[in-house]
BARO-940250 format. One line per field, with one value per residue (C-alpha): residue in three letters; x, y, z. Coordinates in steps of 0.001 Angstrom, whole numbers, plus 500000, padded with zeros to 6 digits. Layout:
BEGIN
code	ala ...
X	X ...
Y	Y ...
Z	Z ...
//
This chain:
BEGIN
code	unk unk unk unk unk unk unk unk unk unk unk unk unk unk unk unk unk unk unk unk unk unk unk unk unk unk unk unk unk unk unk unk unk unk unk unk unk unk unk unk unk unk unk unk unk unk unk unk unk unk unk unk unk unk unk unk unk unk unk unk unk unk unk unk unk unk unk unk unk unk unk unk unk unk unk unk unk unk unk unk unk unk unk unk unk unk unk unk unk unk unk unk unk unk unk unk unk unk unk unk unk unk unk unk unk unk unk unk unk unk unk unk unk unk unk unk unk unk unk unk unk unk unk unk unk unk unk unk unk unk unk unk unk unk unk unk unk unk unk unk unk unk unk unk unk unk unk unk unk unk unk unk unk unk unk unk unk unk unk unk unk unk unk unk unk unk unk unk unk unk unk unk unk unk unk unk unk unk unk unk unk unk unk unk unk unk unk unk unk unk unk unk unk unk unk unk unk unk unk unk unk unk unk unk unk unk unk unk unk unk unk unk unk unk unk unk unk unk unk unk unk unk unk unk unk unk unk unk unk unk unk unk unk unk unk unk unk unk unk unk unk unk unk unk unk unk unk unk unk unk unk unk unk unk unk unk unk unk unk unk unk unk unk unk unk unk unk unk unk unk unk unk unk unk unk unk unk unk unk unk unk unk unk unk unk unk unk unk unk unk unk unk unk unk unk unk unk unk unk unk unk unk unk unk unk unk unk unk unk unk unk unk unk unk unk unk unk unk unk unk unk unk unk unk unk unk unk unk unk unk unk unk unk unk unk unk unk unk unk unk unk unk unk unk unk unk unk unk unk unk unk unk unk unk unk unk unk unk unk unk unk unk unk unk unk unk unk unk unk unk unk unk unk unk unk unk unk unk unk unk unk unk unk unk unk unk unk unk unk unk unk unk unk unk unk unk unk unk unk unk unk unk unk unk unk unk unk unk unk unk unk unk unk unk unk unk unk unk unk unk unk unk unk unk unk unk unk unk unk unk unk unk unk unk unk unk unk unk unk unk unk unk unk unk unk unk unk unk unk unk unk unk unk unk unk unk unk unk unk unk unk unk unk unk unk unk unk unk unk unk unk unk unk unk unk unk unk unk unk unk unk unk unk unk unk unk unk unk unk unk unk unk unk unk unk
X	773972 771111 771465 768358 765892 762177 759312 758406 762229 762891 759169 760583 763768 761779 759999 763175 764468 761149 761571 765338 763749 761374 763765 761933 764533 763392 765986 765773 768367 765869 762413 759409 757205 755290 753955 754113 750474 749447 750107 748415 745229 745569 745584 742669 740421 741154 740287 737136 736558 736917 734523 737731 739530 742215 745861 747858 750244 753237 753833 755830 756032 756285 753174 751715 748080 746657 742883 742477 739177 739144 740714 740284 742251 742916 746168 747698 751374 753026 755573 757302 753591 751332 749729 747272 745121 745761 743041 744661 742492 743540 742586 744251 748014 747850 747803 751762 751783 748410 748876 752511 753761 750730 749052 752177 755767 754907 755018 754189 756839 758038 758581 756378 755928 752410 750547 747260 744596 743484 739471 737689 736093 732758 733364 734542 738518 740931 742968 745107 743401 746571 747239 751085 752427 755854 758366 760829 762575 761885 761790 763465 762067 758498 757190 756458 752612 750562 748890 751569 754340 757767 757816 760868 762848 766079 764957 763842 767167 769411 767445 765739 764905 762627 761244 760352 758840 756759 756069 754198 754667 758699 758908 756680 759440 762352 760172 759792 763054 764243 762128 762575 766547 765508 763246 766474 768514 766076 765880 769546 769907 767183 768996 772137 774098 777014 776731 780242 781859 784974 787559 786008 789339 791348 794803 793632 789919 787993 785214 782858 783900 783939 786021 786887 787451 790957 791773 795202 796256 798412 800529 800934 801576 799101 797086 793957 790285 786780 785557 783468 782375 782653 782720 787242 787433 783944 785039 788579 786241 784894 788188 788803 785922 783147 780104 777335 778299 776859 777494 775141 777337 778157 779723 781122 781437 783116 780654 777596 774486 770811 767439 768714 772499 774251 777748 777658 774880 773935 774641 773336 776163 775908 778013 776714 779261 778560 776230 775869 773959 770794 770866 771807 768222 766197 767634 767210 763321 762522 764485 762261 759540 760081 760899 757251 755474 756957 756230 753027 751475 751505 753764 752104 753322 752817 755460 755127 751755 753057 751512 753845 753851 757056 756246 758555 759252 760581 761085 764592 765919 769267 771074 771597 767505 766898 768372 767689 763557 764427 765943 766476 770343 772128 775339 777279 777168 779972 782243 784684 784055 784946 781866 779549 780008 779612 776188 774645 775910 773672 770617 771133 772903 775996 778677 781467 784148 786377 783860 785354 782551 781018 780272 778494 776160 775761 774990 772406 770600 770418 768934 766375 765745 766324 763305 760707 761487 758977 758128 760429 763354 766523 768864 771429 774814 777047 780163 783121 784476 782328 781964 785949 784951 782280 782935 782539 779792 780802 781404 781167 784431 782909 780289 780216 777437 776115 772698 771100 767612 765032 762258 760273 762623 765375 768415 768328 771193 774056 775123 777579 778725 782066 785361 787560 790372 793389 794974 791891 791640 794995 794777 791638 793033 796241 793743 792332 795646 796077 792851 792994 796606 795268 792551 789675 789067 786412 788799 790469 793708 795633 795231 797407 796522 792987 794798 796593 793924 792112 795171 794211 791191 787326 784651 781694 779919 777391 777675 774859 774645 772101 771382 769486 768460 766792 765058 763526 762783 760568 759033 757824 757217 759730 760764 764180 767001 767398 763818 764971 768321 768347 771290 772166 774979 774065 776109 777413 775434 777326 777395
Y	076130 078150 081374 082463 080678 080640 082419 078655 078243 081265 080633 077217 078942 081531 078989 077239 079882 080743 076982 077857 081015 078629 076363 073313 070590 070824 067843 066253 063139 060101 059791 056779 054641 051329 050867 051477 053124 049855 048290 050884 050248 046096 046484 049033 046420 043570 045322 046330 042765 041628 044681 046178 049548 050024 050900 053549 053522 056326 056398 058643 059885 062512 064943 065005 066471 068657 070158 073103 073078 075446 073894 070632 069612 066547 065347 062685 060970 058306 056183 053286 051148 053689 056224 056877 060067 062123 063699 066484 069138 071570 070708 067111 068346 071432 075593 075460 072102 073290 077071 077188 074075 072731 076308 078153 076195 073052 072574 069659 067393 067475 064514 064061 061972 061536 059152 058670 055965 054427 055230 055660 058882 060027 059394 055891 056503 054772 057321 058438 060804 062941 063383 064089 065782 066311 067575 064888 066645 069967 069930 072993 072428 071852 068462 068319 069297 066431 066518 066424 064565 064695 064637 065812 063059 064685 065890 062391 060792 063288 063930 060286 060543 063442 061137 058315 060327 061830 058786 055520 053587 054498 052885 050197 049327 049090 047132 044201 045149 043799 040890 039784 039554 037590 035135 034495 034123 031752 029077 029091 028339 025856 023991 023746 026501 028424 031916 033804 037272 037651 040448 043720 045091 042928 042974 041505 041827 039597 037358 039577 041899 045111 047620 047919 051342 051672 052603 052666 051042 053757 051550 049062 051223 049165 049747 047500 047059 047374 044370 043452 039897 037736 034563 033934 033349 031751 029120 028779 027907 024659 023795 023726 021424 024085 021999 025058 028562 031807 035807 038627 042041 045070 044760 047851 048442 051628 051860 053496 054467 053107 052594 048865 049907 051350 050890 050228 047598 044398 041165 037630 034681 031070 027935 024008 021211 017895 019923 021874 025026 022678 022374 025897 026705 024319 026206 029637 028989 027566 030225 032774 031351 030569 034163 035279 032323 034667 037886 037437 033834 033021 033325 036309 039532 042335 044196 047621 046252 042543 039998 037599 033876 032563 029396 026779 025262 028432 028568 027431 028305 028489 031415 030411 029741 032445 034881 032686 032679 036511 037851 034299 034507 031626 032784 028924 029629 032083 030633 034052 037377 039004 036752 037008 041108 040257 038731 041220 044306 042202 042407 046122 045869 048014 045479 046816 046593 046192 043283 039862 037178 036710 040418 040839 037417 039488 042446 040744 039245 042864 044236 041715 039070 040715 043226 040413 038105 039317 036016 034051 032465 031098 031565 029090 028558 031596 032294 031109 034783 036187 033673 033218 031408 028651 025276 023983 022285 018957 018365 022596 024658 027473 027465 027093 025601 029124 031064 034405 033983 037350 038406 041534 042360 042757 040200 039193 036903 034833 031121 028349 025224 026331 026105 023431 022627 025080 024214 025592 028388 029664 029899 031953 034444 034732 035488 037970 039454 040009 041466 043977 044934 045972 048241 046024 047682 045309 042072 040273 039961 036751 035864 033271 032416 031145 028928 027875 027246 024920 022956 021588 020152 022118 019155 019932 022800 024890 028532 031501 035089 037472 041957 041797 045446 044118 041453 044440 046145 043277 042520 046308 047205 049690 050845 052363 050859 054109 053487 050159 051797 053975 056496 056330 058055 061168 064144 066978 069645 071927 069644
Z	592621 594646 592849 590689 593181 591905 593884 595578 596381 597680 600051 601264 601724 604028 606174 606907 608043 610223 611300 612923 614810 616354 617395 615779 614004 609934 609731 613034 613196 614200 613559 614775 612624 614191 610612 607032 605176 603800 606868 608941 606494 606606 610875 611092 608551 610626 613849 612410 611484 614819 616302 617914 618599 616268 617805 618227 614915 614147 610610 608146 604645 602552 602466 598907 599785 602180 602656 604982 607077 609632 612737 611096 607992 605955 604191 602406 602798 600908 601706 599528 600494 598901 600640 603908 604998 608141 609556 611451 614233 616556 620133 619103 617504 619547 618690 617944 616125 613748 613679 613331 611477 609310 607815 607836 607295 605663 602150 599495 599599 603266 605359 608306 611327 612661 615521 616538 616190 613086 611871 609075 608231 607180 603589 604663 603973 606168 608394 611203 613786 614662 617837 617058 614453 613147 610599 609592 606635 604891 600896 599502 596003 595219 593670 589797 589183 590196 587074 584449 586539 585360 581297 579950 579256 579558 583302 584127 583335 584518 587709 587965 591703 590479 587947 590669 592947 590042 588285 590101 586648 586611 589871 588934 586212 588486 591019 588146 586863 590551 590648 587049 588250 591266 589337 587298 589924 591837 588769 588087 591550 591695 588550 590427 589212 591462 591594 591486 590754 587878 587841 586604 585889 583467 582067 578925 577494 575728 575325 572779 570166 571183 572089 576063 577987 579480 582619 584722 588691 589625 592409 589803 587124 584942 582042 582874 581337 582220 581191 577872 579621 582226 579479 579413 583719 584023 581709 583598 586730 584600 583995 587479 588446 589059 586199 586755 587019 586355 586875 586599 586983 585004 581343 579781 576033 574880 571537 570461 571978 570471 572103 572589 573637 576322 577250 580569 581176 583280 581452 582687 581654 582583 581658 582209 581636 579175 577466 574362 572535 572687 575766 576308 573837 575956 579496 577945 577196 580265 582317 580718 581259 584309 584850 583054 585099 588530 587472 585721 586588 582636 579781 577869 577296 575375 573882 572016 570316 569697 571793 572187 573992 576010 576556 574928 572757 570849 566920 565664 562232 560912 559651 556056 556206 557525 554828 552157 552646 552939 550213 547777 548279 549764 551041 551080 547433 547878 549893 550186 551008 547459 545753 548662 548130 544677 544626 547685 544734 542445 544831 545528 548206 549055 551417 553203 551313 554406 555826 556319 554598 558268 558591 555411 556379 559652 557622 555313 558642 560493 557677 556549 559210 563103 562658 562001 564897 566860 568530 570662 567875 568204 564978 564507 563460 562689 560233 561850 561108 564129 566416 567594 570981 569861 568127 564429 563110 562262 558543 558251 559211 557818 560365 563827 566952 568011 568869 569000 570400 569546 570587 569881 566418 569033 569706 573324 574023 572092 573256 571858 572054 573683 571999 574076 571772 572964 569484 567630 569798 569734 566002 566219 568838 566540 563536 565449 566751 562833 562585 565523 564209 560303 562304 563587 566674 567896 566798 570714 571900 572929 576195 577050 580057 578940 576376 579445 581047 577883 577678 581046 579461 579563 579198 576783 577339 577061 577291 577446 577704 577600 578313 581816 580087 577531 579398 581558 578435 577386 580385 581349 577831 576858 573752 575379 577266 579075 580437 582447 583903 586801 586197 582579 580867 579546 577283 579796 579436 578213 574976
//
């Protein structure tokens, strides 16, 4: 791991080393710090203001500039406020303290501790006149060039507390990353809504289609699931008398990577009794923004060129609409799968021959529809083939009471009018025991228990969930979902 140092490593190395001979701690266990910069800055302005003597302040961070003058020098640390000046001379710190420790042993990215009073200098820059100085923590590597920062992206993600300490606007996106989830949080709670936690590992998955990562309890001698989503045992907690509930947690999907995919990721769901997907449209607009109203103090954004407005009321239009002012094909005209691949062959199109009839409509809409939602719209009602968990449209068992809302050419979130007839549902998860049998890897298994569970009665409802990824995406402007998560999941390096 330290073999093949570079010429700065092996330096740093060297003074550590030095430090040891001198006796003096380079990784002393407790350290002092009355304020943070920013706060050292807002207490010398307001004693100025009232024509007084600033205080004595200790403060700490990590040393990211340094000027040497003689037997006066001037340096700049940063700590998670921003960043203050030291102004640092001899007959104040002392021979050891400037001779020994400041010219010679430390280096760009140590950690320091230094006191004194707060003035401002010639030039007019807030500071600490050091009267104290010392080292907190000694950086064996040196900091990216202050110039360039951290650019390669497959450094910044692998090593991503490199990439924060390089990169203010990287940190700025995981700061509104943070509040964006707290602003979420905040109006569901405002609205009524219990906040809970659902099994991670699962005997049985379900609640989206996709395939789940297995993993085994070795004193139970278990096969068990990550989950794919939290929707089956939040909806067990409205059948036992709990009307608002939501989750915001980890969902893991054992499928493809994209800019707009991950497998691991954070997922927002929420369920409302006596309620039903328009209700669930008219929560999801206001929730977001709500969410842009906190963040921003207006519902604008701009998002990779696109300005876009997220102030409700949202566009609506169906699915069937949708494709139809696309491409001229109206796919209730072909009520199977064999004629709907029929007519997409006579557009040019080449359908799946494997695809069930609700696949190739969701084909037709990835292609020619998803890309040009770039303002806020919810799609409506969705093949019964891919949406096992929602209800039928009345008068339409080929369709059923479901959403996508997009935003940006990107789908952000899926709702329904939840399935609550146990009959109905058992059907569905027996049709898609079939289908996960003949190959259909994504299709769920029974779960028995849920039925269960439904037979006990679920009132109405309204259920929503949406990628808190993809949110952050759209909110710091990034065209990668590896941009808005902290550690992703990356190839070994050896592949």
């Amino acid at each position: 791991m330290f073999e093949n140092l570079s010429d700065q490593e092996q330096a740093r190395r060297d003074k550590l080393a030095r430090l040891q001979e001198l006796r003096i701690p380079a990784y002393p266990a407790r350290c002092q710090r009355t304020h943070t910069a920013q706060e050292a800055i807002a207490a010398l302005e307001t004693a100025e203001a009232a024509g007084a003597v600033a205080d004595t302040v200790w403060l700490t961070g990590r040393l990211v500039a340094i000027r040497m003058m003689g037997k006066a020098s001037f340096a700049h640390i940063e700590d998670g406020s921003g960043r203050i000046q030291l102004f640092i001379r001899q007959n104040e710190v002392g021979e050891d303290a400037y001779e020994n420790l400041l010219k010679k042993l430390l280096d760009l990215g140590d950690f320091v501790e230094a006191s004194g009073p707060l003035v401002r200098t010639k030039t007019g820059e807030p500071s600490c006149q050091v009267q104290t100085l010392r080292l907190l923590s000694k950086a064996l590597h040196p900091l990216p060039d202050k110039w360039h920062g951290l650019r390669d992206v497959e450094t910044r993600y692998r090593q991503r507390y490199v990439d924060l300490l390089a990169n203010p606007d990287v940190r700025r996106t995981f700061v509104t990353r943070a509040r964006l989830v707290s602003a979420i949080r905040r109006y569901l709670d405002d609205a009524g809504f219990l906040e809970v936690e659902t099994p991670i590992l699962q005997p049985i998955y379900g609640g989206a289609a996709a395939r789940p990562f297995v993993t085994f309890h070795n004193q139970l001698k278990q096969e068990l699931f990550l989950r794919i989503s939290f929707e089956l045992y939040l909806k067990r907690l409205l059948v036992g008398g709990i009307e608002r509930v939501y989750e915001i947690g980890r969902d893991f999907r054992n499928e493809g990577i994209s800019f707009k995919h991950n497998p691991e990721f954070t997922q927002l769901e929420f369920y409302e009794a006596y309620t039903d997907y328009n209700g669930m449209m008219r929560r999801c607009e206001d929730m977001i923004a709500a969410a842009a109203l906190t963040l921003n103090g207006h519902t604008r954004l701009t998002y990779q060129g696109h300005e876009l407005d997220l102030a409700p009321p949202w566009g609506r239009i169906t699915m069937r609409d949708a494709i139809r002012d696309a491409i001229g094909l109206d796919y209730a005209d072909y009520p199977d799968a064999s004629s709907l691949a029929e007519a997409m062959r006579a557009q040019g199109h080449q359908p799946d021959p494997h695809s069930n009839r609700g696949k190739l409509i969701e084909s037709l809409f990835a292609a020619h529809v998803e890309p040009n939602l770039i303002q806020p719209t919810f799609i409506l009602d969705y093949p019964v083939e891919i949406s096992p968990l929602a209800k039928k449209k009345d008068g339409d068992p080929s369709t059923v009471e479901r959403f996508e809302y997009f935003i940006g050419g990107m789908e952000m979130g899926n709702a329904f009018s939840e399935l609550n007839d146990p009959l109905d549902q058992l059907q569905r998860f027996l049709d898609m025991g079939r289908a996960l049998d003949a190959g259909d890897e994504d299709a769920q298994p029974l779960d028995e228990d849920f039925v269960t569970a439904l037979c006990y009665g679920l009132p109405p409802t309204g259920g929503f969930g949406t990628g808190i990824d993809r949110l952050a995406m759209l909110f710091t402007d990034q065209p990668t979902i590896r941009e808005v998560i902290l550690f992703p999941h990356l190839r070994s390096k050896e592949s």
